[in-house]
Structures are given as structure tokens and as C-alpha cells.
C-alpha positions in Angstrom: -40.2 -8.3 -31.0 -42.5 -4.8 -30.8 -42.0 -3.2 -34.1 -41.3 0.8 -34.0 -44.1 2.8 -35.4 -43.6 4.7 -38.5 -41.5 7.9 -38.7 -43.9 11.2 -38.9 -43.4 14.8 -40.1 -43.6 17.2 -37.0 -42.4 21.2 -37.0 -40.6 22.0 -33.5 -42.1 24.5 -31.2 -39.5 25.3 -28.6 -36.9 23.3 -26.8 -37.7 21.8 -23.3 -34.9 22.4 -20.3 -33.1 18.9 -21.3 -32.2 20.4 -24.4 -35.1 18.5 -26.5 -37.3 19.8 -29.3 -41.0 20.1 -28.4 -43.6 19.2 -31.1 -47.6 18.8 -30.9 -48.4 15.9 -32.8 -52.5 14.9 -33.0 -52.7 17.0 -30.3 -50.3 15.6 -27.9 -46.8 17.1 -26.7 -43.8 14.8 -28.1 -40.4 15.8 -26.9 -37.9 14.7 -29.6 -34.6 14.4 -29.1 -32.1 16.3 -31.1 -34.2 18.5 -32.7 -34.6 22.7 -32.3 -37.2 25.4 -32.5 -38.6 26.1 -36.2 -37.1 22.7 -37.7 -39.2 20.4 -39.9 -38.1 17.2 -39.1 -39.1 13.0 -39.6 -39.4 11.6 -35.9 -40.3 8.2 -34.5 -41.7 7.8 -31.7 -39.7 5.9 -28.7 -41.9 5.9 -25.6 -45.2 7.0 -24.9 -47.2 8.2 -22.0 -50.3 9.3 -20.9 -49.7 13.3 -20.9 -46.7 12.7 -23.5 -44.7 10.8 -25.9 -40.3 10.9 -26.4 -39.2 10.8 -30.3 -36.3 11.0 -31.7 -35.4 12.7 -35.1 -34.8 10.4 -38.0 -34.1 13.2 -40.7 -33.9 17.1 -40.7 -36.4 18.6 -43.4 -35.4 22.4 -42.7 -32.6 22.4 -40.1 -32.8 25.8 -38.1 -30.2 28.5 -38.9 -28.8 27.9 -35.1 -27.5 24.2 -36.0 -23.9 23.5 -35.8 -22.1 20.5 -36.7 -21.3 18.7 -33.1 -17.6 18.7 -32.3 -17.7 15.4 -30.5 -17.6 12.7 -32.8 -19.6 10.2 -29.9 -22.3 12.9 -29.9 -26.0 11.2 -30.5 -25.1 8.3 -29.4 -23.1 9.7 -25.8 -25.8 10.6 -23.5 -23.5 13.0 -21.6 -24.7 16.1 -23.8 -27.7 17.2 -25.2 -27.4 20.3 -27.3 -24.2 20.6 -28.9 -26.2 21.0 -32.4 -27.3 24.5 -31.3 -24.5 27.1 -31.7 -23.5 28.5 -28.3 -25.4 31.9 -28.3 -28.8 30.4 -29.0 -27.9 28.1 -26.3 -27.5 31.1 -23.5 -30.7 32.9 -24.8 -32.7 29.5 -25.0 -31.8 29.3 -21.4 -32.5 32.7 -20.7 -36.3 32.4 -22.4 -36.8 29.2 -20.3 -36.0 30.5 -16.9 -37.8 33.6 -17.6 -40.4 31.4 -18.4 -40.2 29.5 -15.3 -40.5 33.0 -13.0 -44.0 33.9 -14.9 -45.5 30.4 -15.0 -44.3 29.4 -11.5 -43.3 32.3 -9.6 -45.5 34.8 -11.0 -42.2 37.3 -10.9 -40.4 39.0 -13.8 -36.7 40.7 -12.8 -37.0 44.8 -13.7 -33.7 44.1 -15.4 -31.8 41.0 -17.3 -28.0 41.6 -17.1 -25.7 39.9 -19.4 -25.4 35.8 -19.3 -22.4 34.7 -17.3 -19.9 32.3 -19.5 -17.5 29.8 -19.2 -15.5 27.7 -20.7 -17.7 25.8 -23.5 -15.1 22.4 -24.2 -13.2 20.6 -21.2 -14.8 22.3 -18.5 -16.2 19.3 -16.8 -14.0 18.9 -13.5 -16.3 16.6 -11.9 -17.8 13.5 -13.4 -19.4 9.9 -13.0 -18.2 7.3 -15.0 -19.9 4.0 -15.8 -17.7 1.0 -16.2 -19.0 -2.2 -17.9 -17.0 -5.4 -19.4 -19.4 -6.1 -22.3 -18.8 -9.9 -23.3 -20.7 -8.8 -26.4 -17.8 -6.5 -27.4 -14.9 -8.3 -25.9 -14.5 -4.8 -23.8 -14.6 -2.8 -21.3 -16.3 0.5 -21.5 -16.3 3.5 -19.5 -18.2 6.6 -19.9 -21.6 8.2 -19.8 -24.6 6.5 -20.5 -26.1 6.2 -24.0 -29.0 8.1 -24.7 -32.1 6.9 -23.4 -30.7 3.6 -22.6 -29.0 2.2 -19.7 -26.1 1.1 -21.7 -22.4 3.1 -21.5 -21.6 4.4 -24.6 -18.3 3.2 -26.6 -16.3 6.1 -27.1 -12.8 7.2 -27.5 -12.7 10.5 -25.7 -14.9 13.4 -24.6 -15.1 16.9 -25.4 -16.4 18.2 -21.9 -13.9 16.7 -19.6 -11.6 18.7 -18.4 -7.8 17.9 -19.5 -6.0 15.7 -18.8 -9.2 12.9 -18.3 -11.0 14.1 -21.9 -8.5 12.5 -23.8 -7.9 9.3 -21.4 -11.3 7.7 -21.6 -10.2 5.2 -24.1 -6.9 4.4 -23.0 -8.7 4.1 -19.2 -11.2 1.4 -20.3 -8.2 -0.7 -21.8 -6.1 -0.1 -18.5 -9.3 -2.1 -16.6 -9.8 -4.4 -19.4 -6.7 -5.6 -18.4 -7.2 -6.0 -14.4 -8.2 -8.7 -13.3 -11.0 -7.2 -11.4 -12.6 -5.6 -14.6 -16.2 -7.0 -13.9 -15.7 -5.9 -10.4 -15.3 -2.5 -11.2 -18.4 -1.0 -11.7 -17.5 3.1 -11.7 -14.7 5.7 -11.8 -15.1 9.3 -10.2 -13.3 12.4 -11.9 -12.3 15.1 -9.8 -9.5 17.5 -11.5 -8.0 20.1 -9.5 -5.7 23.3 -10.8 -2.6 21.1 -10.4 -3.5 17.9 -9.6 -6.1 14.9 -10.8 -7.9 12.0 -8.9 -9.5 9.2 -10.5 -11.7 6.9 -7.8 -11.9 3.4 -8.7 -15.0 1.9 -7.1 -13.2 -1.8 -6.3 -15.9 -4.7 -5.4 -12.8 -6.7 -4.7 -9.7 -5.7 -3.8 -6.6 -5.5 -7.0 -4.5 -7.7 -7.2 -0.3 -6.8 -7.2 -0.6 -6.9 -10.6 -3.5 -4.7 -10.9 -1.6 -2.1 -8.2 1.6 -2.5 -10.6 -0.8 -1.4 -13.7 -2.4 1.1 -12.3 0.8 3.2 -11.0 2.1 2.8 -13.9 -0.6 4.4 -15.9 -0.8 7.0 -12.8 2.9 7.8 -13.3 2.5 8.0 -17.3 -0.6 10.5 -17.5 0.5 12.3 -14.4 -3.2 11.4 -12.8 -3.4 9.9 -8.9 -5.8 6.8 -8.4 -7.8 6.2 -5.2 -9.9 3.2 -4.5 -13.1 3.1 -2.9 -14.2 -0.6 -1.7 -16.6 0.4 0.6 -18.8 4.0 1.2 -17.1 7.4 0.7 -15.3 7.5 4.2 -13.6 4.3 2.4 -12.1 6.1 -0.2 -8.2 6.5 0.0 -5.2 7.3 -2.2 -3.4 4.6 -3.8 -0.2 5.6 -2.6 -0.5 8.5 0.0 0.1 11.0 0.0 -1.9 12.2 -2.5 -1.3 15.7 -4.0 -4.2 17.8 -2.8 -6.8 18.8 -4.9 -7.0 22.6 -5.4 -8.8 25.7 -7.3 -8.6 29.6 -6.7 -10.4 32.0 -6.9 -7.3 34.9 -8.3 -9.8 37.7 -7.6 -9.5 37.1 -3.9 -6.7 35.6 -3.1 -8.3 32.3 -2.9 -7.6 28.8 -2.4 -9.7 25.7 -1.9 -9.2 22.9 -1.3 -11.6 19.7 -2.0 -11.1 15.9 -2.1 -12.2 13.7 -4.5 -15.7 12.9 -4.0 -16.8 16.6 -2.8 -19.1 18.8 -4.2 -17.4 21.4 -6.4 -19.0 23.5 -9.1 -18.2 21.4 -12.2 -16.9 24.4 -14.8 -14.1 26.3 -13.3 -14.3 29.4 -15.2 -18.1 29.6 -14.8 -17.3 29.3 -11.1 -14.6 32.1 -11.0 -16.8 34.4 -12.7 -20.0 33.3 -11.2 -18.4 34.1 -7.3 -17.2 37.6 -9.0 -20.3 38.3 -10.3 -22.5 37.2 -7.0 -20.5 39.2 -5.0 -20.6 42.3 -7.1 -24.3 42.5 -7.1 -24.1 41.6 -3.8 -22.2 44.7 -2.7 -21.4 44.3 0.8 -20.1 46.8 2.7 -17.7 48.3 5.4 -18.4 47.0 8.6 -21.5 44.7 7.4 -22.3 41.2 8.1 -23.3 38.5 5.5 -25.0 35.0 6.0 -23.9 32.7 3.4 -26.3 29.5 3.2 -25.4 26.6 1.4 -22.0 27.2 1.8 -20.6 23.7 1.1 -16.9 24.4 1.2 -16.5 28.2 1.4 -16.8 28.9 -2.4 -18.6 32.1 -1.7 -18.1 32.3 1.8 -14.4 33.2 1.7 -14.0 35.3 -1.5 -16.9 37.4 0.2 -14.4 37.6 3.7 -12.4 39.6 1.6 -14.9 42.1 1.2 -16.8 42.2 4.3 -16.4 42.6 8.0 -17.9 39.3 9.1 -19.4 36.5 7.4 -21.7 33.1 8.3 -21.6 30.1 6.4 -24.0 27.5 7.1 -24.3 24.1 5.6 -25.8 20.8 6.2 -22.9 18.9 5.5 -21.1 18.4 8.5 -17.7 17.4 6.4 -18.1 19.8 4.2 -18.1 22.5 7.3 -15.0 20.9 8.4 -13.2 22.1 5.4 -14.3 25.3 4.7 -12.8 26.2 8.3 -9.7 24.4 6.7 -9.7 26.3 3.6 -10.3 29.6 6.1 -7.1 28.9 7.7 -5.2 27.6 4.7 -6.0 31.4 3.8 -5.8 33.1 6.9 -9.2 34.2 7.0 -10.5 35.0 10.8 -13.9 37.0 10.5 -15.2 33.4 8.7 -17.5 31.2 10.8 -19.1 28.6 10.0 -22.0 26.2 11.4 -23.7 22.9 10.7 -27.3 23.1 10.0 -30.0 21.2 8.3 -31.4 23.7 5.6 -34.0 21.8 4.8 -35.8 23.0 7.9 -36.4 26.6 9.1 -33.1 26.9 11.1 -34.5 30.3 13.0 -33.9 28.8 16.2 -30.2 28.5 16.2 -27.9 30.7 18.3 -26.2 31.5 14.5 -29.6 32.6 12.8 -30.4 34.9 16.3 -28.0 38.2 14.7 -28.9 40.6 12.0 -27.5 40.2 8.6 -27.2 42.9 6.0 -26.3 40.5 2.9 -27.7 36.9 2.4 -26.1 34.7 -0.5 -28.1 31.6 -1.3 -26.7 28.5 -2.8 -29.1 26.0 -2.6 -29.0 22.4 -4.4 -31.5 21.5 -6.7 -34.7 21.7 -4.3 -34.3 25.4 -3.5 -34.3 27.2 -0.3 -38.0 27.2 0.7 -37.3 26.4 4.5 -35.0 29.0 4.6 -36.7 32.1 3.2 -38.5 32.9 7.1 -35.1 33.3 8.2 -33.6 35.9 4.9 -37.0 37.5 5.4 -36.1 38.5 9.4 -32.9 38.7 9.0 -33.0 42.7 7.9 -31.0 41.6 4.8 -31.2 44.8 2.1 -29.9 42.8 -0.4 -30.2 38.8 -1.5 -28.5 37.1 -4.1 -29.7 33.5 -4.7 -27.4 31.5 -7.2 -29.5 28.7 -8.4 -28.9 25.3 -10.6 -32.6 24.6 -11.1 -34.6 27.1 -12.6 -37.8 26.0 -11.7 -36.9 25.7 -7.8 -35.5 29.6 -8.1 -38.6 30.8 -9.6 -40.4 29.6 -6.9 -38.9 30.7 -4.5 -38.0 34.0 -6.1 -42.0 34.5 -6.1 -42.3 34.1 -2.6 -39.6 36.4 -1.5 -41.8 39.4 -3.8 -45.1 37.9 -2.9 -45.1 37.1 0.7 -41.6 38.9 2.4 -41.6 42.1 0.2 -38.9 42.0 -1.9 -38.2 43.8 -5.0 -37.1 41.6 -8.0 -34.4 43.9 -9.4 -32.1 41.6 -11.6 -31.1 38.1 -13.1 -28.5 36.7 -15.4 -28.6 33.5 -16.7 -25.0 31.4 -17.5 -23.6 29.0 -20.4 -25.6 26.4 -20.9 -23.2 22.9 -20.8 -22.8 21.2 -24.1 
């Protein structure tokens, strides 16, 4: 068995986007896990690489003045957080210096302004999960959860601090529920999805349960007030355990909004950050009177219809032909008529589509984690005055942030970062 090398002294530079300390150490860039900016801290190494190595700490010398005690008692050993050491302020501006960081070094942009971070919800916001489930002969268990850190392995835990309510608190008593099916080692995963009233747990089933199992399981349904579906097969597989299931919901108050989304959809995974996010974009957004507004990325109307509200007529596109499907439910669930919506791949410049032909005077983008690069011909034609582009990956935004200034003429005016997750 390869020994570990011995612990070393190393003072932390900054904190890398993962939420891990950065060190130079002989000259070469470790990223150490659980450590923050200005600590002196003992760190072994764990892996090493050609450009880089990955430590973790074995003992703070000098904490930083930011560290906090972690709520969650899993916390280190849970790899479903990374940063609940660093109090929550220095968490928003350490995420504020690393995407502005990300605009010079890869967009070559800076905004003229920095408004204040958007916030949500900093405990049980997570509404949307991926659990692993493992019987571990080792333990005499079952174990669900998130993986360890840096290992493939689920961690053991009781309960988590970032799910939202009711599931946070049912991790434990969950992974006895399966230990006690008789398909436990055939039941590799549950999906979370919790709505405003109502929350689905999908039970990826290799085999089908036996009565027994379906007796246990609507009994547990019935005593935490959650609804199970079972998936044996691909996501068009996946069905309630005893329909009708009680439909998944969240609105959006400003607006008068409701939408609707089932279990394995897409949905922005902190509620509050959500609610204030789509308030926020829209403000900046401004549109006007008698205006139109393309909304790419729609997925399933979570901008699209707060911004009917405020508009004359709205486009959503999205690539995700199901996904389209129900934003036109969720536009007639709220009586919204100067909504349409199309199917389109985004990944490719979509400027030959009958949709894409008209003006637009407001563009929202909502892009997944590879940006909008195939779209920005389109925004730059479209004789949009104003874009707001909502972004979960920094570096992705900055990039193409610097093409809209660089090659299509824009003005960068503003940006706001949001709460980093625990």
C-alpha cells in the first residue's frame, strides 16, 4: 500500500470557483480542500498532476477571520458542499472577485457598474437533488446521499442542511426504508424534486418491488406526506406510485405566477434565489409598452411568463421539445395569450427560423453551463436595446459577455453576482 507523503506548511492565496484554497508550494499550484485565503495551514497532498496537485488540510495554523464553524455535522466528510467554513458575506464577495476575474482574464470586459449580490435562502434551499443509494456489506447498510469528498463513495449521514424540507431531515430514515426492501441492491438512486405544496421522490428500480416493498413504501409516503414515483427504465418511464400524483408547483407572487414541473425537470434549485433572480432580470430588463422580447433558454417559462406580464408579446425558445410542451401548459394554466413558444436547437445559430425572422427590443438569455455562443448573431441582429444574460457558469458568461462588447457593440453597463450555495 502507497504511503501518503508528509504533511507541509503552505499560506493560501485565494480560493478557486469549487470553493478550494489555492497555495504555491515549490513552485507549483496545489488546490487544498477546505482551506481559505490568508490561512497558514498543514496540507497533504492527495493527487498530483502535471500542471497541479489537490491537498487537503490536516491542521489550521492561523484560521482566517471569515471561518465559521460548519452547521452540518456531515460537513468534510459530505461532498455535497464545499464552503460552509466561510461565513456567508465573504462567500458573495469571493464570488463576486472570481467572476470579475473571469470577465478580465477571459472576456477582456469589466461591467461600468456592480449592483448588489442577489440572495437566497442559505439552509434548505436545495429543491432539486441526486441521491446515491448503495447497500454497503461493509456497514450492514444502506446509504443514501451525496458522494464523499473526492471519493466515489456515498457519505453516511443522518440528514442535510441544504435540502429543502421536508427531504433534509428524511435522509436517514429513507436509507433504512430501502434497507428494508427487498430490492435494496437494485436500487441504485433517488431523485428529489420539492414543489410549494407537494414532494416527489424517484426511485430508480432495476427490478420491479415487490407487494411488500409497495406496502412499505406508501406507508412511509403517507407518514412524511412525500409521493414516490419509480423509474425502471429512461425518464419517459418514470410514473407515480399511485396516480394521481399531486402536481408539482412554485410561483412566482410578483406576477401572478404558477409553474408547474414534474419530477425530473429542470428547475432552478433555490426557490427564493429564483423569485428574486426573475424580479431582478426583469427589472433591469425594463421592457416596455407595446415591445417584444425573445426569451432564449426558456426551459419551462420561468422568465418567459413573469415577463408576459410586463410586455406586449414575448418568444420563448428552447431546445427541449418537452420542456416547450409545458411552458404552453403553464401559459394556459395562467391564462397568458401573447406567450409563444418554439422548439429550437440553441446550440446552433437558429437565424434561419421563421421565429428568429422579427425584431425584438429585449433579449433574456438563460443558457446552461456552455453559454450562448451560437446564439449571440441572432441577439446581435435582432435590434435588441437591451440584454440581460443570467448565467450559472461564470467562465462561459465572460466569454461571451466579451464578444457582445468586442464584436456586436455592446455596452457592458452592469452585473450582480448571487449567494453562493453552501
Amino acid at each position: 500500500m502507497r504511503s501518503l507523503p508528509e504533511p507541509e506548511t503552505a499560506v493560501i492565496d485565494s480560493l478557486a470557483q469549487d470553493g478550494r484554497g489555492v497555495a504555491r508550494i515549490d513552485g507549483k499550484t496545489v488546490f487544498v480542500d477546505g482551506a481559505l485565503p490568508g490561512e497558514s495551514v498543514r496540507v497533504q497532498r492527495t493527487r498530483k498532476h502535471r500542471r497541479y496537485d489537490e491537498a487537503r488540510v490536516v491542521e489550521v495554523l492561523v484560521p482566517a477571520v471569515d471561518r465559521v464553524e460548519p452547521r452540518c455535522a456531515h460537513y468534510g466528510a459530505c461532498g455535497g458542499c464545499s464552503l460552509q467554513h466561510l461565513d456567508g458575506e465573504r462567500q458573495l464577495e469571493a464570488k463576486r472577485l472570481q467572476v470579475a476575474e473571469q470577465f478580465r482574464r477571459l472576456g477582456g470586459v469589466e461591467p461600468a457598474e456592480w449592483l448588489a449580490p442577489v440572495r437566497g435562502l442559505a439552509w434548505h434551499y436545495r429543491r432539486r437533488a441526486r441521491l446515491g443509494v448503495k447497500f454497503v456489506k461493509r456497514k450492514g447498510k444502506v446509504l443514501v446521499g451525496f458522494r464523499e469528498r473526492s471519493t466515489p463513495f456515498i457519505a453516511d449521514v443522518e440528514r442535510c442542511e441544504v435540502l429543502a424540507e421536508p427531504v433534509g431531515s428524511l435522509v436517514g430514515p429513507l436509507a433504512r426504508l430501502i434497507d428494508a426492501l427487498s430490492i435494496r441492491e437494485r436500487l441504485p438512486q433517488v431523485e428529489v424534486a420539492v414543489g410549494q405544496q407537494a414532494t416527489a421522490l424517484v426511485l430508480r428500480v432495476l427490478d420491479p418491488p415487490s407487494s411488500e416493498d409497495l406496502a412499505r413504501l406508501r406507508e412511509f409516503a403517507a407518514r412524511h406526506e412525500v409521493e414516490f414515483y419509480l423509474q425502471p427504465g429512461g425518464l419517459d418511464t418514470v410514473t407515480p406510485l399511485d396516480p394521481p400524483a399531486a402536481p408539482l408547483a412554485y410561483t412566482l407572487p410578483g406576477f401572478d405566477v404558477e409553474i408547474r414541473f414534474r419530477p425530473t425537470d429542470f428547475i432552478q434549485v433555490n426557490a427564493t434565489l429564483n423569485e428574486r433572480a426573475v424580479s431582478h432580470a426583469i427589472e433591469l430588463l425594463s421592457p416596455g409598452s407595446g415591445e417584444t422580447v425573445l426569451d432564449l433558454f426558456c426551459g419551462l417559462g420561468n422568465f418567459t411568463l413573469p415577463l408576459a406580464r410586463r410586455t406586449t408579446r414575448i418568444v420563448g425558445v428552447e431546445g427541449d421539445a418537452e420542456l416547450v410542451a409545458r411552458a404552453r401548459d403553464n401559459a394556459a394554466l395562467n391564462r397568458i395569450d401573447n406567450a409563444e413558444f418554439h422548439v429550437a436547437d440553441l446550440a446552433e445559430d437558429p437565424r434561419g427560423a421563421a421565429w428568429a425572422a422579427d425584431g425584438f427590443d429585449r433579449v433574456l438569455l438563460d443558457p446552461p453551463r456552455a453559454g450562448a455562443a451560437a446564439v449571440l448573431p441572432l441577439v446581435a441582429e435582432s435590434g435588441a436595446q437591451r440584454v440581460v444574460y443570467v448565467s450559472c457558469h461564470p467562465g462561459s458568461l465572460a466569454r461571451d459577455a466579451g464578444q457582445l462588447v468586442s464584436e456586436h457593440g455592446f455596452r457592458f453597463v452592469s452585473a450582480a453576482a448571487s449567494s453562493r450555495q453552501a
